[in-house]
Structure formats: structure tokens, C-alpha cells
C-alpha positions in Angstrom: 9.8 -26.7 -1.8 7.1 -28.8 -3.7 4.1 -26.9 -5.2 1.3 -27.6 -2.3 -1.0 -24.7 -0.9 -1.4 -23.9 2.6 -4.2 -25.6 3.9 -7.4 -23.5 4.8 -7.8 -25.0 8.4 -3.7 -24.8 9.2 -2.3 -21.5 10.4 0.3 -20.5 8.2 3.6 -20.3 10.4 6.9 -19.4 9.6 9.3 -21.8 8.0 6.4 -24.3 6.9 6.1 -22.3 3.4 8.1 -20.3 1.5 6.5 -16.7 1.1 6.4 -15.2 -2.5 6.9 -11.1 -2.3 6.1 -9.5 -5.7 7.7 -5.6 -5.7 10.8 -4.6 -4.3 10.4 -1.2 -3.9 10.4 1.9 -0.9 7.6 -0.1 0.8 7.9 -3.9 -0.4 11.9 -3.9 0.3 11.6 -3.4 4.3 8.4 -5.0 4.7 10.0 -8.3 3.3 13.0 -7.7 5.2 10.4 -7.8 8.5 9.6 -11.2 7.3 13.2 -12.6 6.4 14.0 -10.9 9.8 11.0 -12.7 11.8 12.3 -16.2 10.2 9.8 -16.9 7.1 11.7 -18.6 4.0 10.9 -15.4 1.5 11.1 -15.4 -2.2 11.8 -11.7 -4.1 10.6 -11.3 -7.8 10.6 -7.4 -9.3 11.1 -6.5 -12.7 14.2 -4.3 -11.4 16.5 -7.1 -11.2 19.5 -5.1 -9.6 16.6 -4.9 -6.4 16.5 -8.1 -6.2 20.0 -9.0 -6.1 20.4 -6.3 -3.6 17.6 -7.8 -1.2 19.1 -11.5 -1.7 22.8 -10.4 -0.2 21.3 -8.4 2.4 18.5 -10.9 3.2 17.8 -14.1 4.5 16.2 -14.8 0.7 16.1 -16.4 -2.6 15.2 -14.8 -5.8 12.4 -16.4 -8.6 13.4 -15.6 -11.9 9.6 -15.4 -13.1 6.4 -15.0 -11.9 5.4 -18.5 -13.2 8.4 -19.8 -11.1 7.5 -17.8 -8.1 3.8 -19.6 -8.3 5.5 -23.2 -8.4 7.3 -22.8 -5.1 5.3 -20.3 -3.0 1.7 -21.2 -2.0 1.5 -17.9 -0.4 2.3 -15.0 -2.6 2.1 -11.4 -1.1 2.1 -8.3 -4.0 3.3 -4.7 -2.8 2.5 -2.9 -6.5 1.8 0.4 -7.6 -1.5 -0.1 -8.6 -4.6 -2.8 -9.1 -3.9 -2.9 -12.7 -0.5 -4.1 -12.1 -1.5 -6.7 -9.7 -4.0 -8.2 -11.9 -1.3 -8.1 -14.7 1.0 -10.2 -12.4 -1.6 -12.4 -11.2 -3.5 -13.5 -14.2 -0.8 -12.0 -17.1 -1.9 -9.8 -20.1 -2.1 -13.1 -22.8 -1.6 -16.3 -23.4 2.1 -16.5 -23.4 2.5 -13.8 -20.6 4.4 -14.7 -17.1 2.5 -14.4 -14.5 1.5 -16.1 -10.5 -1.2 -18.0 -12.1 0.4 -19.9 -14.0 1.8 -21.8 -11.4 -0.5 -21.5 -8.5 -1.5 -24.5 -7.3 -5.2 -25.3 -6.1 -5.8 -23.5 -2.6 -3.0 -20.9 -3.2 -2.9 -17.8 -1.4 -2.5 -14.4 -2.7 -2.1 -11.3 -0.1 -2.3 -8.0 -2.0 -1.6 -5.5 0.1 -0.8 -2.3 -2.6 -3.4 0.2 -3.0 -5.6 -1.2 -5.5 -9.2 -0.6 -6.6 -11.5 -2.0 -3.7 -13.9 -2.6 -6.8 -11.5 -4.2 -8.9 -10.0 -6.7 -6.1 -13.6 -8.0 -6.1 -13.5 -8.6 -9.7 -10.4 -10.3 -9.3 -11.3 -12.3 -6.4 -14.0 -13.4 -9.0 -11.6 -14.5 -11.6 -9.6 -16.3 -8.9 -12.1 -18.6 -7.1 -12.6 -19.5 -11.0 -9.0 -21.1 -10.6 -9.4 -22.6 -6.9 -7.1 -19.3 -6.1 -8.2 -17.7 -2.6 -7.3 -13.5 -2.4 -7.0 -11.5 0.6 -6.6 -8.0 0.6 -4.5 -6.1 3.2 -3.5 -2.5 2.1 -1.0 -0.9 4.9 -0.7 2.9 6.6 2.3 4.3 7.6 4.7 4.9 5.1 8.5 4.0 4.4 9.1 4.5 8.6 6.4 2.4 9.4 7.2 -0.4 7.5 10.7 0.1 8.5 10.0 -0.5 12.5 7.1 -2.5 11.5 4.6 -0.5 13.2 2.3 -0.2 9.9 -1.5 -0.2 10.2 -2.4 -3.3 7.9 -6.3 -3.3 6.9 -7.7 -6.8 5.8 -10.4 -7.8 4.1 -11.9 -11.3 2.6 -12.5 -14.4 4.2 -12.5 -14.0 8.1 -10.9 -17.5 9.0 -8.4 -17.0 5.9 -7.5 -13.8 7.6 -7.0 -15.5 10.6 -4.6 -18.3 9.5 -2.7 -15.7 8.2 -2.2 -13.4 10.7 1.2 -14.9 12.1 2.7 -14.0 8.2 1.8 -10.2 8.4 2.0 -9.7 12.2 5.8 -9.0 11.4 5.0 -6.1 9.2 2.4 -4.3 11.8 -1.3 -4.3 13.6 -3.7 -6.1 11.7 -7.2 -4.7 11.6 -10.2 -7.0 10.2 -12.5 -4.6 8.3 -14.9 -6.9 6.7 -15.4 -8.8 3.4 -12.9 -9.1 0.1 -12.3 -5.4 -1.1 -12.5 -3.8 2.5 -9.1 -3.2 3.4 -8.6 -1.3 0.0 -11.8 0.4 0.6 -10.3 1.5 4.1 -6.9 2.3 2.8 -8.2 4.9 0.2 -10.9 6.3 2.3 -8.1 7.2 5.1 -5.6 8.4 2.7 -8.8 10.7 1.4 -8.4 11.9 5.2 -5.2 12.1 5.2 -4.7 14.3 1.7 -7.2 16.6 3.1 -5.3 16.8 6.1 -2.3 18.0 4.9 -4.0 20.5 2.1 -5.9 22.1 4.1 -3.7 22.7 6.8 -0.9 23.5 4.4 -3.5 26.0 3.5 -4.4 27.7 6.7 -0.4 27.7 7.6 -0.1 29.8 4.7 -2.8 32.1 5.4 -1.2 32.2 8.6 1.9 33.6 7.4 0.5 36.4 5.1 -1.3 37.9 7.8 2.0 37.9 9.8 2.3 34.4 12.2 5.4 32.6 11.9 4.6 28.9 10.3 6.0 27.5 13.6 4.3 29.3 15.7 1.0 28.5 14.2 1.9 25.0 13.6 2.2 24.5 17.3 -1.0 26.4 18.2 -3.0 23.5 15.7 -1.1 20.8 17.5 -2.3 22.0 20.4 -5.4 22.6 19.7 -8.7 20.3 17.8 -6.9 21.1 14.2 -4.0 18.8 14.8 -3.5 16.1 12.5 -1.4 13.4 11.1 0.2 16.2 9.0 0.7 19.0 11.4 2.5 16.2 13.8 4.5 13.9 11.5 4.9 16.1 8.1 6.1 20.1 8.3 8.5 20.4 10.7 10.1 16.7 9.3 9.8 17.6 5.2 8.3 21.1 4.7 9.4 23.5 6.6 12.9 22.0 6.1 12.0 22.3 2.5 13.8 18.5 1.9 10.0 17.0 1.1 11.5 13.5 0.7 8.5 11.7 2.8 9.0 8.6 0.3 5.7 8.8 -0.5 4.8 10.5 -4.4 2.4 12.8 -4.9 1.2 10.8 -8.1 0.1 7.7 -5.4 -1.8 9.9 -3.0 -3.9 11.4 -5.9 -4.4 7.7 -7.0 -5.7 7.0 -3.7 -8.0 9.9 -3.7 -9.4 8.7 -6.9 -9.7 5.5 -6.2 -11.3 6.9 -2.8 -14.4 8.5 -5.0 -14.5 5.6 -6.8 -15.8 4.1 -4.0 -18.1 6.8 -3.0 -19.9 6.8 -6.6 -20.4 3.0 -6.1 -21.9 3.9 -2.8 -24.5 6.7 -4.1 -22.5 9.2 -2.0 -22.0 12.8 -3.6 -18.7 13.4 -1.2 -18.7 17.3 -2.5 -15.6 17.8 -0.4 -13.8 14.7 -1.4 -14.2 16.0 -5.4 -12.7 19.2 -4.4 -10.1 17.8 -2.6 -9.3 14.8 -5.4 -9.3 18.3 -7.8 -6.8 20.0 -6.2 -4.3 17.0 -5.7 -4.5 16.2 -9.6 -4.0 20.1 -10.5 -1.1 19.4 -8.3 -0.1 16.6 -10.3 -0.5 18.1 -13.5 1.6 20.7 -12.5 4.4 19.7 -10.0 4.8 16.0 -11.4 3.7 12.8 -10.0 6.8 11.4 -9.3 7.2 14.9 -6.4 6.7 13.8 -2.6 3.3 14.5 -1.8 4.5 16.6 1.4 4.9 19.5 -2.5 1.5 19.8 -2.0 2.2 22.6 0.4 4.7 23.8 -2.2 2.0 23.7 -4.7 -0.2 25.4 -2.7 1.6 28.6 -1.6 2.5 28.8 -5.5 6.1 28.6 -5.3 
């Protein structure tokens, strides 16, 4: 397909652009199988290369060898990385020499970030793309492995409104798209729920504990809160499916939710807001980290917790 961007007043539709997806992994692997699935031509890059060639037999897609390459034949490039420093490492490269999207971008390109990255950062890097004719949406995703799975995740976008828009027909495969406001907003959004989330789950990990020292049967108490105003994401979706089994295997690490509560305070110093209980909870989650491992599912909080 020749290098030419999709054009700000044309929706982007499926099979009129080949769509570069940039990580592989837990989340990026079904979310670009949605897309291959809903008919969109879809490019794979990762730097585990036995990923790739697992997603190209499976898949409806091709594989770009480099970032640079990736660039030259996909005016729309969406990025499901670990982290904001990685993305802006595979956007814009670490030197001179280094692969990376940039390189060949054309004028009017899209990027789609949609890992959890800094909401402060993606503003910087916006910056740095407009410098380059580059346009960047944000539009970090809720819901886990499951969710992107049955393509039922909660996808929260920020930027340009009529960008958002045009691209709404590309993500709607992957989930229900929510607006939130300017470039930065959707991570801004994603971190602040995950800080709701990660309180959630400790403190009722917490009270479920307490709970059982004085003599209540975990289940039993579980389905008092879900019956009651202390019922949560957690409660509903996490300790009868990964903790009380003991398998905690949620696909989501421990490591990544403490990121998100960091990133999440981040935010709130930027903001001139104290959040006293957000510092207490981001404390506890790195403590965990520190001691359990970042790589552990974050449903070991409630391991951490109890102290086993």
C-alpha cells in the first residue's frame, strides 16, 4: 500500500488503510485479532518475533519487519506498550540511527496509543508530533485480557474531537468508545479508574481478611458486600475467579497496576490535589511490589496482604 495518511475529513473505514499494531502481547494479541476479525488489513510488529509469526498464521495479517517499515505502509498506527516511555521510544527512537514509526510516517499520519502511558507525557509527545505533521490520539482501554477477548473493553479517548470521530469505526471492534476530552484525557481517565480499582480490591481484600479472623467464612462475607453498598469490581469479577481459588492468573501484573497508581498521583500533583488516600494506597501496592514481584498478578495483592 503506498505511504499516504488518512485524510482528516474521511472516516477511516476498514479495508481503505492498512492498520499498524505495535505490541503483541496479553492485551495487543486479541485486540488486533478483533480488527483482523472485523475485516481491517492489520500489520503486527513486536520485538518478540516468535509473536508475530504466531499472530500472522492465526490471523488475517502481515508482519513489518521494522518500525521504520511499519511507518511506510500504515498511515494509522495503534501502540499497545507497557509503558509511555516505550511508546515514545517506538515513535520517535532513542538516536539518530534508531528504528522507529517516525521515520516513516508520512505527513497527516495517525498514531492511536492506547497503553497506559503518562497523561503528562502523551502531551509532551503530542508536542513533538505536530512538530512532524504527526496527529496522536490517545485511547487507553478497561477490561482486561477477557474484555479485549469478547471485545467488550471500555476504550477512553482523548485529543482532537473530529479525529476521534473519524476513527471510531477502527476501534469500535475492540469495545465502547468514551470521548473524555482533550489529548492526554483518556490516560488521565485510565489511571484515575485503575486508582479506583487498586483501592477496590485492597481494601476489600482487607476487610475479607478481617472477616475471617474474627470467624466469617470469606464466602460468606463476600456475598454479604455483593449484596450490599461495598460491592465492587473486585468483590464481583476477582475472588471467587483468582483468589479464593488461589490460581491468581487475572493476566494482569501487579507491577502494571502500581504503575497506574503512580502514574495516577502524577496526575493529582499536577492538579494541586493532596489525594492522602491515593498515597496510601500507591504505598501499599509498591510495598507489594517490592516484596511479591512485579511480574505477580495483581489479584497477590490479597496474598500480600493477609501476609502469606
Amino acid at each position: 500500500m503506498a505511504n499516504n495518511a488518512a485524510s482528516n475529513s474521511t472516516p477511516v473505514a476498514a479495508g481503505t488503510v492498512r492498520i499498524g499494531f505495535v505490541g503483541i502481547g496479553n492485551m495487543g494479541t486479541p485486540m488486533a485479532s478483533r480488527l483482523a476479525k472485523a475485516g481491517w488489513q492489520v500489520s503486527v510488529y513486536d520485538t518478540d518475533r516468535a509473536k508475530v509469526d504466531d499472530f500472522v498464521k492465526t490471523h488475517a495479517g502481515t508482519a513489518a519487519d521494522t518500525l521504520e517499515q511499519m511507518g511506510k505502509t500504515c498511515p494509522v498506527v495503534i501502540t499497545m506498550l507497557p509503558d509511555g516511555h516505550i511508546v515514545r521510544k517506538v515513535v520517535l527512537g532513542s538516536g539518530d540511527r534508531s528504528d522507529c514509526l517516525a521515520r516513516g510516517l508520512a505527513r497527516d499520519a495517525i498514531i492511536i496509543d492506547m497503553s497506559s502511558s503518562s497523561p503528562v507525557g502523551t502531551r509532551e509527545l503530542g508536542k513533538a508530533l505536530a512538530a512532524r505533521h504527526i496527529q496522536l490520539i490517545d485511547a487507553p482501554v478497561s477490561g482486561g485480557v477477557r474484555g479485549a477477548v469478547a471485545g467488550t473493553l471500555a476504550i477512553m479517548i482523548g485529543g482532537d474531537r473530529e479525529l476521534a470521530a473519524k476513527l471510531d469505526e477502527l476501534l469500535a471492534p475492540m469495545g465502547r468508545r468514551f470521548y473524555v476530552g482533550a489529548l492526554g484525557s483518556g490516560h488521565a481517565a485510565k489511571v484515575l479508574n485503575n486508582y479506583v480499582s487498586a483501592a477496590g480490591l485492597a481494601a476489600a481484600a482487607e476487610a475479607i481478611l478481617i472477616a475471617e479472623r474474627f470467624g466469617i467464612e470469606p464466602p460468606v462475607i463476600l456475598d454479604v458486600i455483593n449484596a450490599s453498598t461495598g460491592r465492587n469490581n473486585s468483590t464481583e469479577n476477582k475472588f471467587t475467579q483468582f483468589i479464593f481459588n488461589r490460581k491468581f492468573d487475572s493476566g494482569f501484573a501487579l507491577g502494571l497496576m502500581a504503575k497506574d497508581l503512580s502514574l495516577a498521583m502524577e496526575v493529582a500533583q499536577a492538579c494541586d490535589v493532596p489525594a492522602e488516600l491515593g498515597q496510601a494506597c500507591l504505598k501499599l501496592w509498591k510495598d507489594a511490589e517490592s516484596r511479591i514481584g512485579g511480574r505477580s498478578d495483581h489479584t497477590e495483592i490479597a496474598r500480600y496482604v493477609s501476609g502469606s
